[in-house]
C-alpha positions as CSV (number, residue, x, y, z in Angstrom):
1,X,207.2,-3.7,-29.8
2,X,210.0,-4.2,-26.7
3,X,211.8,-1.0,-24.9
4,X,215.5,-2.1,-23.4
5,X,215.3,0.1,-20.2
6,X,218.7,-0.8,-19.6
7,X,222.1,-1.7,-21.8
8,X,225.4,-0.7,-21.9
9,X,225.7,-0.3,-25.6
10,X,229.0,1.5,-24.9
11,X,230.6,-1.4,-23.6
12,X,234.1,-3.3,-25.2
13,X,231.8,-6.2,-26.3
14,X,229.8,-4.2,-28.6
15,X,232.0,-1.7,-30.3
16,X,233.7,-4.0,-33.1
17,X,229.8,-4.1,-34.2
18,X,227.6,-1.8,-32.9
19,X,225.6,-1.0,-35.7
20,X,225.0,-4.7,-36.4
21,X,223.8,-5.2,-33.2
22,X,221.4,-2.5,-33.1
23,X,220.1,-3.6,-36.5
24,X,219.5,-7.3,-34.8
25,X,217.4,-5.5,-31.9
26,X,215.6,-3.9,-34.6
27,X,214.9,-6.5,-36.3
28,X,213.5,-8.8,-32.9
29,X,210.7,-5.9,-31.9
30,X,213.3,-3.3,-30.6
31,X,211.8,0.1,-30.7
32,X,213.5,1.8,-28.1
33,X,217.0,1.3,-26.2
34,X,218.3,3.4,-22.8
35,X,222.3,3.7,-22.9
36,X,222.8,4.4,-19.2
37,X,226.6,6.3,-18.3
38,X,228.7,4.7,-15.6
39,X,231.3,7.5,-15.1
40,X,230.7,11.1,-16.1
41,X,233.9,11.5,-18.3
42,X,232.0,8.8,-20.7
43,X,228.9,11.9,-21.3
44,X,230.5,13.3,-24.5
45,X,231.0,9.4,-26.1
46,X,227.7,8.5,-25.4
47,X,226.0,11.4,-26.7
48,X,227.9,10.9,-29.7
49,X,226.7,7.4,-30.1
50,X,223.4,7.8,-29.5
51,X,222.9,10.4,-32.1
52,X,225.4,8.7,-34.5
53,X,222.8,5.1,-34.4
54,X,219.4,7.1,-33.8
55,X,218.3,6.3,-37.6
56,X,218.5,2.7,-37.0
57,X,217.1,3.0,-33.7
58,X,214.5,6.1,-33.7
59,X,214.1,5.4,-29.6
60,X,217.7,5.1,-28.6
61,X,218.4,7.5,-25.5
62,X,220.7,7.9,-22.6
63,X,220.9,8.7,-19.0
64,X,224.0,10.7,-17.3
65,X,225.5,9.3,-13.3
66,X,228.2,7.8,-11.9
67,X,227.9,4.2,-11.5
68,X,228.2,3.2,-7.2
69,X,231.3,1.0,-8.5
70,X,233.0,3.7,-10.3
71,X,233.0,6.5,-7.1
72,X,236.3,4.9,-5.9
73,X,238.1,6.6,-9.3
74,X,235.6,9.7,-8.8
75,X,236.4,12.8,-7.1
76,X,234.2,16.0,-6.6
77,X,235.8,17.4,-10.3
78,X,233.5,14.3,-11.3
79,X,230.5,15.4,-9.7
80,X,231.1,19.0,-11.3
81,X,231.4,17.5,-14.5
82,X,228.1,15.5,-14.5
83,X,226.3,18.7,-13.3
84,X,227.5,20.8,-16.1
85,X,226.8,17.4,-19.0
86,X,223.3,17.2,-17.1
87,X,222.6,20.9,-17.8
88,X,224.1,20.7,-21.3
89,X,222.2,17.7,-22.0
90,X,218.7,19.2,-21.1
91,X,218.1,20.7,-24.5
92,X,218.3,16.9,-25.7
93,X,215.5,15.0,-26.3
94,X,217.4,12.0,-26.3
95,X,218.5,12.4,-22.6
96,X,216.1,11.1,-20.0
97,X,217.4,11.1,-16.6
98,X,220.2,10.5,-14.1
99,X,221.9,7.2,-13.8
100,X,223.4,4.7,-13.4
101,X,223.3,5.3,-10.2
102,X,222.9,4.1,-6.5
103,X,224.7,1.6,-4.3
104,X,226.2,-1.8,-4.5
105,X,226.5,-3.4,-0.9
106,X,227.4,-6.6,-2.9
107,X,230.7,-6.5,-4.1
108,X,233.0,-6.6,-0.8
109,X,235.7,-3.9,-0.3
110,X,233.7,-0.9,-1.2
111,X,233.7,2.3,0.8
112,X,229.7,2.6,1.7
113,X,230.1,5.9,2.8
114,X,231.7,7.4,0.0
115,X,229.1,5.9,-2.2
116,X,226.4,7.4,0.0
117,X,228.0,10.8,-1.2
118,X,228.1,10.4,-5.1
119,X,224.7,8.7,-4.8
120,X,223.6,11.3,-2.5
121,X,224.5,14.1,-4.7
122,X,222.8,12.7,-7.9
123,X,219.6,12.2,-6.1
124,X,220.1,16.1,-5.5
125,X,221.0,16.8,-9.4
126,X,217.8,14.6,-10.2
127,X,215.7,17.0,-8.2
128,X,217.4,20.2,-8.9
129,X,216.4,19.5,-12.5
130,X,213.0,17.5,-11.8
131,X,214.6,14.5,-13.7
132,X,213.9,10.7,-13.1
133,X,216.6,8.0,-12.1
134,X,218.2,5.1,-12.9
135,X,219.1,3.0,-10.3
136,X,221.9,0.3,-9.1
137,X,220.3,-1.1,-6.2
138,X,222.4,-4.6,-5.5
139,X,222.0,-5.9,-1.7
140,X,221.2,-2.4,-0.8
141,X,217.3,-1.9,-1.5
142,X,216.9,-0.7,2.0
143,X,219.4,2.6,1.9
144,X,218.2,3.6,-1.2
145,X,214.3,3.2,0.1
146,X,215.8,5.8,2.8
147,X,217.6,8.4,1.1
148,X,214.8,8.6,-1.5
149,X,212.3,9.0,1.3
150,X,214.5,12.3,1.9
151,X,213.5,14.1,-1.4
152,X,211.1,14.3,-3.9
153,X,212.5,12.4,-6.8
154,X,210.1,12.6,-9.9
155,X,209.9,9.0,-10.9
156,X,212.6,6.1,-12.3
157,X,213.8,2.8,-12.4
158,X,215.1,0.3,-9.6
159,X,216.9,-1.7,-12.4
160,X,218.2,-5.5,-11.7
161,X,215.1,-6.1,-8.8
162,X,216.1,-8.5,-6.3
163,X,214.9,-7.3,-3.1
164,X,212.4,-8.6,-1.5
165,X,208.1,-8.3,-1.9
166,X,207.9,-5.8,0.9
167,X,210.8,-3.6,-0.3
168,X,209.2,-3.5,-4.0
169,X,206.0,-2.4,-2.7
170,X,207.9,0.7,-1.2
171,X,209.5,1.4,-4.5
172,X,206.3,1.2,-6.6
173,X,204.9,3.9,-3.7
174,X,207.5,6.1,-4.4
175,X,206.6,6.4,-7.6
176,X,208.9,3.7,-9.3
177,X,209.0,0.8,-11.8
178,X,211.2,-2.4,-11.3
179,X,213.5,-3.4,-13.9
180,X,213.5,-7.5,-15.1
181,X,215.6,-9.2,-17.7
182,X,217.7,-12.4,-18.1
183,X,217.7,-13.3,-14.3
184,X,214.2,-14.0,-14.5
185,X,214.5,-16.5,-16.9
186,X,216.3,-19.0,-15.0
187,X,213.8,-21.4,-13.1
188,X,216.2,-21.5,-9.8
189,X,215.5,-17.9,-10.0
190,X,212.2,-18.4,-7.5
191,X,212.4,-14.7,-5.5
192,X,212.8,-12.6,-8.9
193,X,210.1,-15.2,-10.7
194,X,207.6,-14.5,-8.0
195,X,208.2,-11.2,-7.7
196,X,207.2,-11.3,-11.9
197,X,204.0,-12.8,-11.4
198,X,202.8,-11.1,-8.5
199,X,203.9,-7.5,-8.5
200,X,201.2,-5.0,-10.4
201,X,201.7,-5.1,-14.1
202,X,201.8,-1.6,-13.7
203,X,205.5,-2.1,-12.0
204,X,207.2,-3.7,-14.6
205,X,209.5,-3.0,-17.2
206,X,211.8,-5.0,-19.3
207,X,215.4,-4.8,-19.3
208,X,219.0,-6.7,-21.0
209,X,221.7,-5.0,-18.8
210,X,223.7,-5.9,-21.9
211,X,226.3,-7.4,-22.5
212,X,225.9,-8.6,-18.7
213,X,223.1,-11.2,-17.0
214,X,222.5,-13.4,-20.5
215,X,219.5,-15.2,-19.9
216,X,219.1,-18.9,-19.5
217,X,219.1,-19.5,-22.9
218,X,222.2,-18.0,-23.7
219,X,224.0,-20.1,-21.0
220,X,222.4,-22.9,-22.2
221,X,224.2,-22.4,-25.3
222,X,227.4,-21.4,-24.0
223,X,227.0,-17.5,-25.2
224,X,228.8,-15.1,-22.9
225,X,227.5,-11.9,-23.9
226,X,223.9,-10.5,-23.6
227,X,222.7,-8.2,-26.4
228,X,219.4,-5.9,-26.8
229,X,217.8,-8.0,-29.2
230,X,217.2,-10.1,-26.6
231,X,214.6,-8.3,-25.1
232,X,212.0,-9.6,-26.6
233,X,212.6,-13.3,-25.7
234,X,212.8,-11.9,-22.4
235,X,209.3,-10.1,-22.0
236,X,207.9,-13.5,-23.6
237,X,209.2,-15.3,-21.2
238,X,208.5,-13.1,-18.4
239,X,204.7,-12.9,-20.1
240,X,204.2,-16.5,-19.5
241,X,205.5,-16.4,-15.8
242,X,202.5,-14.4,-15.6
243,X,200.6,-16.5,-17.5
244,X,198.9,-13.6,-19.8
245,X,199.1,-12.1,-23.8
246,X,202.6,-11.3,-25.0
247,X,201.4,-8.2,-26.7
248,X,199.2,-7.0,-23.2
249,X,202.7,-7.5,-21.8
250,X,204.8,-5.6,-24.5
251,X,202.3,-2.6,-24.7
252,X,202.1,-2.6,-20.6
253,X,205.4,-2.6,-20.4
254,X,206.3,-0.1,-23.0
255,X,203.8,2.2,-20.6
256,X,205.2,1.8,-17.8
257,X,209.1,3.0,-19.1
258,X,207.3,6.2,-20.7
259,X,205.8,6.7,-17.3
260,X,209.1,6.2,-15.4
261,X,211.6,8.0,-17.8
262,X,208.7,10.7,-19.9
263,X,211.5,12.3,-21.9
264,X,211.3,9.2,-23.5
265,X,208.3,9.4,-25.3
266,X,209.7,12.4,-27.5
267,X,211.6,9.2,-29.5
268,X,208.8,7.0,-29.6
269,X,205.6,6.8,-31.6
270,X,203.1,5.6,-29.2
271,X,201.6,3.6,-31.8
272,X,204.8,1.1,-31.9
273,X,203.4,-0.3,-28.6
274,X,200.9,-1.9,-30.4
């Protein structure tokens, strides 16, 4: 069985047919799914979807943040607002964490300081509440590194990986697990391929970002769209980049998000690894 540590289920591609896609993940080896929030005004919709698909997907959660590309439209009321969701949320098993968050240095024209605030200030919610994170970390590995050195930040994701050997070796000391999906499927892909077969198993976990980075396949085929089913092709794939048993990978890698996000494991029976 596959976990999706990361797809935006809320997104305009999916909600025509929502259920039919989380029936398809379910029906490719998709136990679990993790619905992270890009703005804070979206807490209330995404609770609601999440409980209203948890039958046909017992390990559907969701994470509460601010997305780095959505501070430009956020102001402090925002901020407020994802305190008082976070604290709501608490008594919900199906909410694990903080996020998406963190910083994008990649998409040109962004204020870098004010994203240093909101990201700033979730890292503080996070450890206020001793909750993990889910993080953006696009062309900006080495800030992150930095203002995560500054507190004590239970555990979570650095979703997307693309930095560099050095820099994923500092994450995975901190305490976190590196996040792979689609990019890793295409063979000009050689930093985020190596960094699949080398980095500790124990690092890993296996991601969509749906309905964004489809994997090679999908391209190949002329498919826009990623979706959560395709998970599973995924962790095959990045399986064989490391050259070892498809099921050692799915049950490592199940692991490994339970021991990033724990709330998790409240959804999941453990024997569904198998």
């Amino acid at each position: 069985m596959w976990l999706d540590t990361h797809c935006h289920l809320d997104a305009p591609e999916f909600v025509s047919h929502l259920g039919g896609v989380i029936e398809a993940a379910a029906n490719n080896q998709v136990q679990g799914i993790l619905l992270p929030a890009v703005k804070s005004s979206d807490a209330a919709n995404i609770r609601t979807l999440v409980a209203q698909y948890a039958q046909k997907m017992p390990g559907l959660v969701y994470t509460l943040g601010i997305h780095p590309l959505y501070v430009e439209q956020s102001t402090q009321a925002d901020l407020d607002l994802l305190a008082s969701e976070v604290k709501d949320a608490l008594h919900d098993p199906r909410f694990v964490g903080i996020g998406e968050i963190g910083l994008d240095y990649f998409v040109e024209g962004l204020d870098r300081t004010r994203q240093a605030y909101f990201f700033e200030q979730q890292l503080d919610l996070a450890q206020a509440h001793d909750l993990p994170v889910v993080m953006h970390v696009r062309r900006s590995q080495d800030a992150i590194l930095k203002a995560l050195r500054q507190r004590s930040i239970r555990s979570g994701i650095a979703h997307a990986f693309n930095g560099s050997m050095q820099q994923a070796e500092q994450f995975i000391q901190l305490g976190f697990k590196l996040g792979f999906g689609g990019a890793a499927t295409y063979t000009r892909a050689l930093q985020i391929r190596r960094l699949v077969m080398q980095l500790p198993l124990s690092s890993l976990v296996t991601e969509t970002d749906a309905p964004d980075i489809p994997p090679a396949w999908l391209r190949d085929e002329g498919i826009a769209h990623n979706a959560p089913q395709f998970v599973s092709r995924i962790g095959t794939e990045l399986a064989e980049l490391r050259q070892m048993d498809v099921a050692a990978f799915a049950a490592a890698t199940w692991s490994n998000a339970l021991t990033a996000l724990p709330r998790w494991s409240a959804t999941l029976n453990p024997l569904n690894s198998k």
